[in-house]
N, C-alpha and C positions, 0 to 999 in steps of 0.2 A: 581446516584446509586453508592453503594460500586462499588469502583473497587480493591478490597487488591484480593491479589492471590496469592495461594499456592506456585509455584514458583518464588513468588518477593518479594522485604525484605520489603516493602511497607513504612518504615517509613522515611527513606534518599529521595527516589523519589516522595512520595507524596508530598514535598516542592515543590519538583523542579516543579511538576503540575502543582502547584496552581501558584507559579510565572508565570510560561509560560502563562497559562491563562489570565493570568490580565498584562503581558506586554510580549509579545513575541518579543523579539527583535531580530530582521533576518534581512540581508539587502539585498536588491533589487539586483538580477542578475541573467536576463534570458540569454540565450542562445542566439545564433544568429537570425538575423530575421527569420520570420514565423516558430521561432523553441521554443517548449514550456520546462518544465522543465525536466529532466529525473528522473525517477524514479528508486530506486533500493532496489532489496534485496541481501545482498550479506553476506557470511556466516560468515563473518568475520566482521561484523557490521553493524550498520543502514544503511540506503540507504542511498548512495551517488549521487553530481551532478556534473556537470563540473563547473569551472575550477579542481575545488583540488577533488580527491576522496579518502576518509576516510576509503574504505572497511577495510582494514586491526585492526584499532580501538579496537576492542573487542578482537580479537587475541593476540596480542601485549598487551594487559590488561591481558590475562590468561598470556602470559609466562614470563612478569615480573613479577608476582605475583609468582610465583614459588609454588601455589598451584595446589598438582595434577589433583583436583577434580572441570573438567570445570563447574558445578553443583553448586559450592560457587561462581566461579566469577559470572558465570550467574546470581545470586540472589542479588549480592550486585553493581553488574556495572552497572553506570549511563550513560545509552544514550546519547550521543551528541544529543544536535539541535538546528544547526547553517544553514548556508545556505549552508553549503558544504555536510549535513547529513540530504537528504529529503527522507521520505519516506511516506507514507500518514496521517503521525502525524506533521511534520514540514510542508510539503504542507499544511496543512489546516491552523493550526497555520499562515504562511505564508501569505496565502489568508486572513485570519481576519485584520492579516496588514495592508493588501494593501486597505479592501473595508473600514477600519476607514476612510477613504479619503473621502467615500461619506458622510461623517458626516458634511462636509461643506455646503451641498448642501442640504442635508435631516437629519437634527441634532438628533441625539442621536441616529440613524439608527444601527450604530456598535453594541449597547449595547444590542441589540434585537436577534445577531447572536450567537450562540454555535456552539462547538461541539458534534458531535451522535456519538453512536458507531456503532456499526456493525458487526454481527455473518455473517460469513458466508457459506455458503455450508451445510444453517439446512434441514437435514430429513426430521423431522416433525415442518413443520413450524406452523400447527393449536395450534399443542400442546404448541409450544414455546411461540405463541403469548396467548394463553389461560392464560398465569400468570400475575399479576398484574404491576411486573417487572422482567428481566432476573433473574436466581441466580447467584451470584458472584463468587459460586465457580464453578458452574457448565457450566460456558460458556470462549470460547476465546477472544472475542473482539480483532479478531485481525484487524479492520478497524476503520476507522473513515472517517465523512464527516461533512460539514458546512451544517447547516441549519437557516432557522427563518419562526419564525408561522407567518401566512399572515389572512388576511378577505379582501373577495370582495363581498359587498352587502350585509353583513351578514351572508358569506358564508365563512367557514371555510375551512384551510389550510397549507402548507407547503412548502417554498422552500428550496430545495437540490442543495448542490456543492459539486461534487467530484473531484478535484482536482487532488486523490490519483489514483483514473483511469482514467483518464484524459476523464473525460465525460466533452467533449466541448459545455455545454452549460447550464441555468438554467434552474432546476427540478420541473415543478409547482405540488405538489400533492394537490390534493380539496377531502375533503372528499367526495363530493358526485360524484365525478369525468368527472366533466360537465366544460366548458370553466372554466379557461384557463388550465385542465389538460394536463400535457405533454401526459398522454398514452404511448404507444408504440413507441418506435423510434430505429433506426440503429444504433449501436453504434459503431460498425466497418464492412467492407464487401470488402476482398479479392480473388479475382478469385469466386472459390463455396463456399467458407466460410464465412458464416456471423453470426454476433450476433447481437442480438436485445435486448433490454435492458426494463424492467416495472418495474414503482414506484406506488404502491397504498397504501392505509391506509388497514390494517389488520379490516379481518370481523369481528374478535375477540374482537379488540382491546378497543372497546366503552365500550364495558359489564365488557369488562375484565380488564379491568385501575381502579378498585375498582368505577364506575358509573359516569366518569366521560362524560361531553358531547363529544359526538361526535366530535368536532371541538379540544377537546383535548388528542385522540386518542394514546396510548402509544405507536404502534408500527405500520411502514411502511415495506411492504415486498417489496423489490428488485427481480424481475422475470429475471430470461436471459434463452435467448431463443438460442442456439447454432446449428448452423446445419453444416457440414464439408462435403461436397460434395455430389452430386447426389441420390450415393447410400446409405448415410450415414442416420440412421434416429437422426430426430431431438430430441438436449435433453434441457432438462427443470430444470433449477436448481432454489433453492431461499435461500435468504438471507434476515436476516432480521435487521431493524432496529431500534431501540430506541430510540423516539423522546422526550419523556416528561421531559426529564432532559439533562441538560450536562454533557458531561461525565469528571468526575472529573480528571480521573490519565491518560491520552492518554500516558504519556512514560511511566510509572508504567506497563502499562497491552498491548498496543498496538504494543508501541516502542519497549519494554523490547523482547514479542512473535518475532517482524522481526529477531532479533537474528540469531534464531536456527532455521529456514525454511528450508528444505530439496530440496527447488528450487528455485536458484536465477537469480535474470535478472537484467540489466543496458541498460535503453530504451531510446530513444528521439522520440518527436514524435514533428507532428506539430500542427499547431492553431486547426485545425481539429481534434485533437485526433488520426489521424493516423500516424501510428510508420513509422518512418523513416528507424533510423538504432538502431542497440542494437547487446549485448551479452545476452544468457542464459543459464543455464546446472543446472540439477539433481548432487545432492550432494547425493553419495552412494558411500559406502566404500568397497561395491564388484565389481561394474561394472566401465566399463574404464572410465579416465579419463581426458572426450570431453566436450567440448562445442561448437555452436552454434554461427556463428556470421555473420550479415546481414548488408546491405550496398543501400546507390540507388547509381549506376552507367551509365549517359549517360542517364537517368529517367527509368533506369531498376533496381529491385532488386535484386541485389545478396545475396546468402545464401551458409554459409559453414559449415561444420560439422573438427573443428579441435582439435588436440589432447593438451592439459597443459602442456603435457611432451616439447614441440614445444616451449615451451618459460620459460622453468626451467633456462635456461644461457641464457643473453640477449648477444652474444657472435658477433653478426652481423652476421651468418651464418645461417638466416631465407631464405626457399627461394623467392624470390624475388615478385614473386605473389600473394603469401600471405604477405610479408610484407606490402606491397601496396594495397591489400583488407584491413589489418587491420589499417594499415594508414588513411585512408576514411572513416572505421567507427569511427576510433578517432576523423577525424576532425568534423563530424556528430553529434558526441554525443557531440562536443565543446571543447575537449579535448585539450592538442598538439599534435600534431606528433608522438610524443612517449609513449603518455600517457597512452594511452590504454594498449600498449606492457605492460609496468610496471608495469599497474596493476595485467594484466594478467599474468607477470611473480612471484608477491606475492601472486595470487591466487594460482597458481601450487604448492610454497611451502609450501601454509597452506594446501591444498588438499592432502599432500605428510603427512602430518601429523596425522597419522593414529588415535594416541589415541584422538587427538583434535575431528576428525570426528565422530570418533566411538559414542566419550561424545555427542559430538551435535544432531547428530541423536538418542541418549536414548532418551534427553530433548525432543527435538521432540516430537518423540513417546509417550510422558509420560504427556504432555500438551494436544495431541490427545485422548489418551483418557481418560480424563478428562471430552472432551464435549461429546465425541462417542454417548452418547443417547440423543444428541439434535436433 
């Protein structure tokens, strides 16, 4: 499908697309054993991973620019993706990588893999899946996952990798949704909180793919099933996804959207998909400025709620408890020792940077609703 968008200059990064596509060259570097990659969004640029973290990137691109208008670099700056800048567009890229390897073993298997995009948080998902294909100006895309169409027995299909949510493990979708459908599965579950996660082919989709058969189905709806405690009632979101083509521009339209997110996080997790340790915080340019930061200690989790202000001077006059909570999620997310600190002390001064935020949250806002009646 198009992917051109109103806010991306679309002709400098469409290159850059179509190269990643046909050779993504990343290299290999996870994290410590039974620790997967991290994921981030961070406001300051693409997601980052350990060893080196790149937040800073797009920042440091507006202020050399010496343009005042964060709105033009946002349109003409070209995404990193390397290994040190993952977010679920370098993660997939990444993973096509790594499974060319099974091409030894089952020849020409890689060339059968894409990537899909993926709206998420639609409304009305009947209605979205009702069109032939998304429209390009009227949706975000701001996901992506590996897929490849399968047949078992004449039996039509799909597998899914997300990488990008670290859903640890492959997604069988069958249309008729009979063996080996994944179904329903847990996709994370702490204390009373759990999510549950469904991949099915859209009821729409057969009719509505302009007639094509059933086994070519244009779009797969992503269900999560969220519940937060006892008393909490359960909510039901979806997402949907776009299977009949690859998606051509992933940094153009996917990479380009992590930008300017008004919530960012830097997570580890392990082979399981469950989050070890991480940072996260809400980017708002009226409410204070905290973040979130989580640790396993002793196979206990800690979690703390700390201020940006707290590491403006990296002056050694942290106190000592927290330097040592933050120490542990640095060495967790694979960091150094100090690594985290540092980040976190260039987040506090792009955060301190009122008219930078102010701009990011317009874009924001101004990408939102864009898709608002999906």
């Amino acid at each position: 499908m198009a992917g051109r968008r109103r806010w991306g200059a679309g002709a400098a990064n469409g290159r850059v697309d179509s190269k990643l596509l046909t050779q993504p060259k990343m290299t290999s570097s996870l994290g410590g054993a039974g620790r997967t990659r991290t994921r981030c969004r961070c406001p300051a640029g693409g997601g980052a991973r350990p060893p080196s973290c790149a937040c800073p990137l797009f920042y440091e691109a507006y202020r050399s620019s010496r343009e005042p208008c964060l709105r033009h670099v946002f349109e003409t700056y070209q995404p990193p993706i390397t290994a040190a800048h993952h977010t679920c567009v370098g993660l997939g890229l990444e993973l096509l990588r790594r499974l060319a390897a099974l091409d030894r073993r089952f020849a020409g298997l890689s060339r059968h893999m894409y990537l899909v995009s993926c709206e998420e948080a639609v409304d009305h998902a009947d209605r979205y899946v009702a069109a032939a294909e998304p429209d390009a100006w009227r949706t975000e895309k701001e996901h992506v996952l590996v897929a490849m169409r399968l047949e078992v027995a004449g039996r039509r299909g799909l597998m899914l990798l997300d990488p990008g949510y670290h859903v640890a493990r492959v997604v069988t979708v069958m249309r008729d949704e009979m063996y080996p459908h994944t179904g329903w599965f847990t996709q994370s579950k702490e204390g009373d909180t759990r999510k549950d996660y469904n991949y099915a082919f859209a009821a729409a989709a057969a009719g509505g793919g302009g007639g094509k058969e059933a086994g070519d189905a244009a779009y797969v709806v992503w269900r999560v099933r969220d519940k937060r405690g006892a008393a909490s009632p359960e909510k039901v979101s979806h997402s949907v996804v776009y299977v009949r083509r690859a998606f051509a521009n992933p940094v153009e339209v996917a990479e380009r959207r992590n930008l300017v997110y008004n919530f960012r996080s830097l997570l580890a997790r392990n082979t399981k998909g469950q989050l070890i340790a991480g940072v996260y915080f809400a980017v708002d340019a009226a409410a204070a400025k905290q973040f979130t930061v989580f640790y396993q200690e002793h196979g206990v989790k800690q979690r703390h709620k700390l201020s940006f202000d707290l590491f403006e001077c990296l002056d050694g006059k942290l106190d000592p408890a927290i330097a040592r909570g933050v120490a542990l999620c640095s060495d967790q997310l694979g960091l150094p020792a100090s690594g985290l600190s540092e980040l976190l002390c260039k987040l506090a001064h792009i955060l301190n940077d009122a008219s930078f935020v102010t701009q990011l949250l317009s874009i924001n806002q101004a990408i939102i609703l864009v898709s608002d009646d999906n």
